[in-house]
C-alpha positions in Angstrom: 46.7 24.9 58.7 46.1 28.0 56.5 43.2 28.3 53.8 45.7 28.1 51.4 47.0 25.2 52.0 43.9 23.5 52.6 43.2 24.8 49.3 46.6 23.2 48.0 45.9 19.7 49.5 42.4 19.8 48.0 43.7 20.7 44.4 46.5 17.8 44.5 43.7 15.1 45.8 41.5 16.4 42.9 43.9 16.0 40.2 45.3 12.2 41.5 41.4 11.1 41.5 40.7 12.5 38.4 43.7 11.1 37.0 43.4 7.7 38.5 39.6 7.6 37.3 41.0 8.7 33.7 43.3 5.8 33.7 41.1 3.3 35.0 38.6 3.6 32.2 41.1 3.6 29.5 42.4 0.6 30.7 39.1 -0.9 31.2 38.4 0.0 27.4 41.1 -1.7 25.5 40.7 -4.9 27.7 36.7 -5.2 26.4 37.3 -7.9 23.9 34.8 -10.8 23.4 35.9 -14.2 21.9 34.8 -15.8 18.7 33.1 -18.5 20.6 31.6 -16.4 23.2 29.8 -14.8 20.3 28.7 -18.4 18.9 27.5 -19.1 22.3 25.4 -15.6 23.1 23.3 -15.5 19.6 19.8 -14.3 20.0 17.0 -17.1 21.1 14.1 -17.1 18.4 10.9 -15.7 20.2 8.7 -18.5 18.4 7.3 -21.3 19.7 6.3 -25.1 18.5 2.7 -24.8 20.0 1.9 -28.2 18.7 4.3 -29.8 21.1 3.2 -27.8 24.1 -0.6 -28.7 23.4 0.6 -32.8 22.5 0.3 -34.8 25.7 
């Protein structure tokens, strides 16, 4: 094969893996959606702790 179209095949590879990357991320932002109860369910843990019922024995 000739340089050029080496060069040819390299450029049409390029521009279907960017484009399939391109794609793939858009598609993986718009599904990104978290239930109402998965939100319930994930709330932050409070950091303190009952010391008098870890000390009791």
């Amino acid at each position: 094969m000739l340089h050029k179209e080496w060069l040819i095949i390299i450029i049409i590879t390029f521009i279907t893996i960017s484009t399939w990357v391109a794609f793939d991320i858009l598609h993986t932002r718009s599904q990104v959606e978290i239930p109402q109860t998965l939100q319930e369910i994930i709330e932050p843990i409070s950091p303190d702790f009952n010391i008098s019922s870890i000390e009791s024995p």
